[in-house]
N, C-alpha and C positions, 0 to 999 in steps of 0.2 A: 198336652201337645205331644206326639208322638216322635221322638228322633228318628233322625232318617237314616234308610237301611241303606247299610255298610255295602259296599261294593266290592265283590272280589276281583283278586290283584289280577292285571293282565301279565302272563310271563309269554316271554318270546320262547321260539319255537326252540330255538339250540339252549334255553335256559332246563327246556321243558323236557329234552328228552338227554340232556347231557350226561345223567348217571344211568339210565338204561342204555345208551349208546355204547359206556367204559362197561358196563356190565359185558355188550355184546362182546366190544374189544378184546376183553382179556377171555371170554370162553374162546372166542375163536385164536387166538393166541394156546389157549391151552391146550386145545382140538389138536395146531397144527405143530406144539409141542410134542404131545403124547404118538402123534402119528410118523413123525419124522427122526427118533430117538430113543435111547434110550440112556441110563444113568440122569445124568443132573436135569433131561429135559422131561424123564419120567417125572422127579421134581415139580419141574414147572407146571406141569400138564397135571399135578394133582391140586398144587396149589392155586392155580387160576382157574381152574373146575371147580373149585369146593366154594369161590366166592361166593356166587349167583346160590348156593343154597343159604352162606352165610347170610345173605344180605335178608334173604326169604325170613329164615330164624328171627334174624332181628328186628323185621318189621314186626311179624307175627307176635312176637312178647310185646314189644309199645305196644299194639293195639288193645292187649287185654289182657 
């Protein structure tokens, strides 16, 4: 007898796009850091830019 196939989960909308939403957040945060500043918001504006590659990196190594 055959078990029966597993059902994938349903996630709600704001579950689903809640970490590419913070991704957007903080580039645009960094955007309007880098463009409004400089000293400690050149800072910010590198540190919340470099996420979204971080995040890239890190997926890319789990995957393989």
């Amino acid at each position: 007898m055959n078990a029966p196939a597993a059902r994938p989960r349903q996630r709600s909308a704001a579950r689903l796009f809640a970490i590419p939403g913070l991704i957007a957040l903080t580039s645009l945060i960094g955007l309007i850091a880098g463009l409004t500043g400089d000293g400690v918001r050149d800072l910010i504006a590198w540190l919340f830019l470099s996420l979204p590659v971080a995040v890239v990196a890190i997926a890319w190594r789990r995957r393989g």
